[in-house]
C-alpha positions in Angstrom: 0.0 0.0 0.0 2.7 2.1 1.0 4.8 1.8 -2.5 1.5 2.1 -4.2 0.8 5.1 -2.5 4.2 6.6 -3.3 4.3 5.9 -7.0 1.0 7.8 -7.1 2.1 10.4 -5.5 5.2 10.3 -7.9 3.2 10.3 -10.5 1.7 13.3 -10.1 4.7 15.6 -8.9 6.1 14.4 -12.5 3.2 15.1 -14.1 2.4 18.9 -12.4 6.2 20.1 -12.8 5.8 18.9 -16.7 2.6 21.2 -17.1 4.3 23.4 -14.9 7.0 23.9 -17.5 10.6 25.5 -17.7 9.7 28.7 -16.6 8.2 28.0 -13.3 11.4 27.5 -10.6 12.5 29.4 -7.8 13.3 32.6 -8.3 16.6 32.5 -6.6 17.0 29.4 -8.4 18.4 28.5 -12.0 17.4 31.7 -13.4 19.2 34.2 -10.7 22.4 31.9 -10.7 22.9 31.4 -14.4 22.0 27.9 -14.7 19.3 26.5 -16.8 15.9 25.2 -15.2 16.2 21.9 -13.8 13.5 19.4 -15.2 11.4 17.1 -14.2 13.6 14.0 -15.6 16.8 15.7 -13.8 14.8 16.2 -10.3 13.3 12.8 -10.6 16.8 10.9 -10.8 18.1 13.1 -8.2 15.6 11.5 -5.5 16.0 7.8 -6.7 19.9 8.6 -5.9 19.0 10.1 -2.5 17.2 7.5 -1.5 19.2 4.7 -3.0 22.3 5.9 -1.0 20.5 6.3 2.2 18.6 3.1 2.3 21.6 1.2 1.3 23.8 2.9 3.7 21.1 1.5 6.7 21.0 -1.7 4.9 24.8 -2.3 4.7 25.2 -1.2 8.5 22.9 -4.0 9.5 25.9 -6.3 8.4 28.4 -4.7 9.8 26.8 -3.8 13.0 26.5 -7.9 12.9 30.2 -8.7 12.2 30.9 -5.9 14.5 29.6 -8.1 17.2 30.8 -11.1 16.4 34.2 -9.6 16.1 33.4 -8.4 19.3 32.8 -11.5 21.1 29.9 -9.6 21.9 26.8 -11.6 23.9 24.5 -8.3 25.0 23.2 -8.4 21.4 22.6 -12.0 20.9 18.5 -11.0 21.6 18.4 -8.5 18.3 21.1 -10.0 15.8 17.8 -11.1 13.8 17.1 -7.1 13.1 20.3 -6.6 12.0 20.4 -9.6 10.0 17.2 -8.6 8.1 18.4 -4.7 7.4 20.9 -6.2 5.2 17.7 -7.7 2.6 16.9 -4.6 1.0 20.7 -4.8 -0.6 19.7 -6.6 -3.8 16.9 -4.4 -4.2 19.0 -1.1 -3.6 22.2 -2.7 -5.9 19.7 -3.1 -9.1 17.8 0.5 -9.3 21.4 2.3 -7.9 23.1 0.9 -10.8 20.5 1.3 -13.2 19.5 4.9 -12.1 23.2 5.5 -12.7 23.9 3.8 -16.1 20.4 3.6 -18.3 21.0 7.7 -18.7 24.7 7.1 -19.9 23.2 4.7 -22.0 20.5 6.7 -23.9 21.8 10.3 -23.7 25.7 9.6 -23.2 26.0 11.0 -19.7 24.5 11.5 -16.4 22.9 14.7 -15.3 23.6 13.6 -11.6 27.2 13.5 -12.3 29.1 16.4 -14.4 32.1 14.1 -15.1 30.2 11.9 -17.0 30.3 14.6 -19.6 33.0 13.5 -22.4 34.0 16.5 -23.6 35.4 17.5 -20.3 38.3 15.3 -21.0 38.8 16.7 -24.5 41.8 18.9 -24.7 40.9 22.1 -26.8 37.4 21.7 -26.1 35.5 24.7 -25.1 34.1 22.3 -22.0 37.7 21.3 -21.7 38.2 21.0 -17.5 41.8 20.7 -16.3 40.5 19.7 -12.8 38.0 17.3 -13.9 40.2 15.6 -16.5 43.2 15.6 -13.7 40.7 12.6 -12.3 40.4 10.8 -15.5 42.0 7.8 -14.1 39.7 7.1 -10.8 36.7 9.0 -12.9 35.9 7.0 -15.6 32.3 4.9 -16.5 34.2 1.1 -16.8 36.1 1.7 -13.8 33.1 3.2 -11.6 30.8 0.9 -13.1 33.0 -2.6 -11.8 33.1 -0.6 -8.4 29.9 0.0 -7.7 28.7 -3.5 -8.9 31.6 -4.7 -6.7 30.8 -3.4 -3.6 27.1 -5.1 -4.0 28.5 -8.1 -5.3 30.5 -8.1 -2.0 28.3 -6.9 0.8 25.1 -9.5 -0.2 27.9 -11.9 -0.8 28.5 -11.6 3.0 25.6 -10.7 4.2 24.1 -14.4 2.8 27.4 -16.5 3.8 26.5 -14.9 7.5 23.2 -15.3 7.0 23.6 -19.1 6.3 25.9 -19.6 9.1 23.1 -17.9 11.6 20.2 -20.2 10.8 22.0 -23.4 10.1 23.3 -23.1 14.0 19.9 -22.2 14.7 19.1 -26.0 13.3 22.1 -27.8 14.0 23.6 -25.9 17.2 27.4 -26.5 18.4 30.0 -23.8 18.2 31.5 -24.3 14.5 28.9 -22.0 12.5 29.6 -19.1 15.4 34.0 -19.7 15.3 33.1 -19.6 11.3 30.9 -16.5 11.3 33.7 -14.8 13.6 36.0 -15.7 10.7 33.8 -14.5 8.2 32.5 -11.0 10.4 36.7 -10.4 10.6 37.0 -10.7 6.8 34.1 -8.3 5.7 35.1 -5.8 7.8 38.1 -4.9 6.0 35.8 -5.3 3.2 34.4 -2.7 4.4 37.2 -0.8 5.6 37.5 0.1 1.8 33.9 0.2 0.7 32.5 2.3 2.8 34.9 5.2 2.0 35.3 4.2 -1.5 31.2 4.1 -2.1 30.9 7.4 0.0 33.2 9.1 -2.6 31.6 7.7 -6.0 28.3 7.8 -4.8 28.4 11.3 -2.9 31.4 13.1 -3.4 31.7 12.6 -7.2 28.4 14.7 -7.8 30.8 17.7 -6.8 33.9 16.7 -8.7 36.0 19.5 -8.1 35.6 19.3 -4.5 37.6 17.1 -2.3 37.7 16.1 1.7 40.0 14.3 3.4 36.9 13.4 6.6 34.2 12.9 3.7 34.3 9.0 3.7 33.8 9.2 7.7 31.1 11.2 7.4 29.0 9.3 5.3 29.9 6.3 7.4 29.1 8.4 10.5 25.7 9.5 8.8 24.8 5.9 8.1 25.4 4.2 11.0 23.7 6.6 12.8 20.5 5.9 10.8 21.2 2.0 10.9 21.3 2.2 14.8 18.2 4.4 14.8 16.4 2.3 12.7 17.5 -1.1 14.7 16.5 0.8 18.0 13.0 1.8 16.4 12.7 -2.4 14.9 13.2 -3.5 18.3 10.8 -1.3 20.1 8.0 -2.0 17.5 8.4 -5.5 17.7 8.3 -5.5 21.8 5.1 -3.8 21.9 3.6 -6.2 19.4 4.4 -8.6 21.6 7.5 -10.7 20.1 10.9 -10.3 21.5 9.5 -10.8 25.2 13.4 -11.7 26.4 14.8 -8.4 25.4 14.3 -5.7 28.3 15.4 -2.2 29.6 18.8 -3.4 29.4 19.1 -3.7 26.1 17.0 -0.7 24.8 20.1 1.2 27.9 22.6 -0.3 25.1 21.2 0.3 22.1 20.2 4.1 23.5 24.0 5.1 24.5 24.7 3.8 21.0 22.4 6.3 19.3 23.4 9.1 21.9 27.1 8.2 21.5 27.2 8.2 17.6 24.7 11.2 17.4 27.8 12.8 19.1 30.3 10.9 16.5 28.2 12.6 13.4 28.7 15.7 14.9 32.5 15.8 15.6 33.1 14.8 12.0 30.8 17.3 11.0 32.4 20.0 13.0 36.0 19.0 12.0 35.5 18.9 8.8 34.2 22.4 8.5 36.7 23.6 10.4 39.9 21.7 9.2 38.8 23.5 5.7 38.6 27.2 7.4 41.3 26.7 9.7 43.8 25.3 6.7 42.7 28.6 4.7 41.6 26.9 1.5 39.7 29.6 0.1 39.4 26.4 -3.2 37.5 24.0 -0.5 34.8 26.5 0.8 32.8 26.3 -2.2 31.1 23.2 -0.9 30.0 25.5 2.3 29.2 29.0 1.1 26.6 26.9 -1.2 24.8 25.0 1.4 25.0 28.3 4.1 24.0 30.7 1.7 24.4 30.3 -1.7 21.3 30.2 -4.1 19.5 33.2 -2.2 20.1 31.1 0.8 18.3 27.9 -0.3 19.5 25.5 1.6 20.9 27.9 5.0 17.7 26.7 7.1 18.4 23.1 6.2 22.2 23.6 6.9 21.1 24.8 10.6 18.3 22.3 11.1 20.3 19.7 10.3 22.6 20.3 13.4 19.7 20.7 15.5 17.7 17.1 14.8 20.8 15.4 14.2 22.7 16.2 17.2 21.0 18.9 19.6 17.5 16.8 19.9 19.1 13.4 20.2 21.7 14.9 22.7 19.7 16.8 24.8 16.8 13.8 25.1 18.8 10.8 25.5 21.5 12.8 28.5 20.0 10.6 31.3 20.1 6.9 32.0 16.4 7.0 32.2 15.5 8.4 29.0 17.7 5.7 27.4 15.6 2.7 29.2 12.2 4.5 27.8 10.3 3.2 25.0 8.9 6.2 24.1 11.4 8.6 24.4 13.8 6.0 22.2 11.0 6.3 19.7 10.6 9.6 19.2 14.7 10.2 19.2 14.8 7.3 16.5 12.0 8.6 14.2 14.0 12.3 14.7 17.0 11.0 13.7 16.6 8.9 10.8 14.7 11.5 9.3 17.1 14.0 10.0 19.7 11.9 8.8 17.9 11.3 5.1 17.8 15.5 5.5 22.0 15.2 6.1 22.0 13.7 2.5 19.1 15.7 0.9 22.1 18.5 2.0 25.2 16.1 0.4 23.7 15.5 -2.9 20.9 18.1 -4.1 22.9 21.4 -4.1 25.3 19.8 -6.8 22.0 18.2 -8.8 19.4 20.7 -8.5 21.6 23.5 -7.6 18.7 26.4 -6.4 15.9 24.2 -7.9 15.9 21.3 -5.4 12.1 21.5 -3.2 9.7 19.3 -1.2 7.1 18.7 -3.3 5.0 15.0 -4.4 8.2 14.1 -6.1 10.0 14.0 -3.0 7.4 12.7 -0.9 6.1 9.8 -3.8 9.8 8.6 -3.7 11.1 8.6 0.0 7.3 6.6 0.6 8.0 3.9 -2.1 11.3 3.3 -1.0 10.5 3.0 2.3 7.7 0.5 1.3 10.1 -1.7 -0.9 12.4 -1.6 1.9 9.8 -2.6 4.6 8.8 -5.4 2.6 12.6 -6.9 1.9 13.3 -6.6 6.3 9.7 -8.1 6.9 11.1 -10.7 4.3 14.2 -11.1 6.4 12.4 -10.5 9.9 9.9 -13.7 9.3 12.3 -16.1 7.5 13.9 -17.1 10.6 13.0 -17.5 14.6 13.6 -13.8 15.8 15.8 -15.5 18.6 18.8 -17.3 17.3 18.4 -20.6 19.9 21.3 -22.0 19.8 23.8 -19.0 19.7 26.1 -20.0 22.8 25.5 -16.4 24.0 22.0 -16.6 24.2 22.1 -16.9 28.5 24.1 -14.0 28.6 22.0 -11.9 26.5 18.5 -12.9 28.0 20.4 -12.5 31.6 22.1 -8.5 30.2 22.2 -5.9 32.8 23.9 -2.7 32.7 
């Protein structure tokens, strides 16, 4: 109902701003800043590629939150490993439209609108389009190369996330400790896996939409971002299910953890955030500032009240809420913070991606709205997949006592 719903919706947003026409933007949009109107095609693309790269992002952090704990030799978390677990099932769905959203333009026009490098005669020398900068990253920029890396890092992560996956519910059949020493093995090897793709897919998929600026913190701020939202959207799973009446075994104890998690790496987005503002103002590199004076003011001030309110939901609400030891042990006060947060943290990459798409021209409209719902739905329905397919307690995991007996 929910996808349904949000293709309507879709829909119609494509079909108003095509009536709409050219002419009707923002006024301190495309046409006070020199660029030409953004249409319906280029805002369209723009949300499937917001909303690919943050539902991925929550669906790849179900893994590694997983391995994480296995790593870990972890046992607190023994009681919601399924949620985590079943994150990781939207991946195939998110690998197919992220790749086709970036290569079916390429293939019918000859470049991406989302991307300005995919533009071949920036490489051409004598060119009137010729860009130094741009063609300076010929060697990491280029469509065969990005195309194998982006289909890599898919390949990988659902490659992992099924091996664990098998491991998980064959000890739930066949218990003993050889599926949990393998899945340590396994956990230990995807995270360097990750390591790499994490950063690597935070600089293709985000940072390459503005190619001619670079930062040294961006992949940990991506990773910061999505993590965030994976542990918010763990938190909120857990909660749900609770008050439905499954996960009986998990109590305040465990909602204590996964609270300080969300307080702790509210705090963690927000220190990357801060430092790399500042590194770039405190270096003085007038060439790096671009990337700020467009999100703070640029575009008639477009985007300045997201800039801000971005800061507050993202840190200053979950910070302020989640202080005490109580507020982390209450249902509804983890709730509302997780709710905040992930939509705040779909907002932190509204504010990565749209001013270098849209430019002035980017809005909230049924476009944004259609899209954000049916993603949502097709990713509720691939972790309801993954939440029924197996026993929502992993029985035979030899840290199940100590999970069921967790007090903090």
């Amino acid at each position: 109902m929910m996808i349904g719903l949000g293709l309507v919706l879709l829909v119609l947003g494509v079909i108003l701003m095509m009536t709409a026409g050219p002419a009707h933007h923002d006024a301190h949009g495309a046409a006070a800043s020199g660029h030409h109107a953004v249409t319906w095609y280029e805002r369209l693309m723009s949300n499937l590629w917001l909303n690919s790269v943050y539902f991925t992002g929550i669906a790849v952090v179900g893994l590694f939150f997983t391995t994480v704990q296995y790593v870990a030799y972890a046992g607190w978390s023994v009681l919601i490993k399924r949620v985590l677990e079943a994150l990781a099932y939207f991946l195939p769905v998110g690998g197919v439209i992220m790749i086709l959203v970036f290569l079916l333009p390429i293939v019918f026009t000859g470049h991406n609108p989302l991307f300005h490098w995919t533009d071949h005669t920036l490489y051409e020398v004598g060119h009137e389009n010729y860009d130094p900068i741009i063609a300076g990253k010929a060697g990491f920029l280029n469509l065969p190369f990005y195309a194998i890396r982006m289909v890599a890092y898919f390949v990988l992560w659902i490659f992992f996330a099924w091996w664990l996956r098998k491991q998980s519910v064959a000890e739930d059949l066949n218990g003993g400790l050889t599926y949990y020493d393998k899945s340590i093995r396994i956990s230990a090897m995807f995270l360097v896996v990750f390591g790499v793709t994490s950063s690597l897919s935070a600089w293709d998929w985000v940072l390459s939409i503005d190619t001619h600026w670079f930062s040294t913190m961006f992949g940990w701020y991506v990773f910061a971002s999505w993590f965030i939202s994976g542990l918010a959207a763990t938190t909120l799973t857990v909660i749900l299910l609770k008050q439905a009446g499954y996960m009986k075994m998990v109590n305040a104890n465990h909602l204590h953890d996964l609270g300080k998690f969300v307080f702790a790496f509210s705090i963690f987005w927000t220190y990357v955030w801060f430092s790399q503002f500042m590194l770039i103002w405190y270096a003085n590199m007038p060439e790096e500032v671009g990337y700020f004076t467009e999100r703070l003011g640029g575009y008639g001030g477009h985007y300045t009240w997201i800039f801000f309110t971005n800061l507050v939901v993202n840190f200053a609400f979950p910070f302020l809420v989640l202080m005490t030891r109580d507020a982390k042990r209450q249902m509804i006060m983890l709730k509302i913070v997780c709710i905040v947060v992930l939509f705040g943290h779909w907002l932190d990459f509204y504010l990565m991606i749209m001013p270098g798409t849209l430019r002035g021209e980017s809005g909230f409209g049924l476009i944004e709205l259609g899209t954000a719902l049916t993603f949502l739905g097709l990713f509720l329905v691939r972790f309801t997949k993954g939440l029924t397919s197996a026993s929502l307690v992993p029985v035979n995991h030899p840290f199940l006592e100590e999970s069921i007996h967790h007090h903090v």
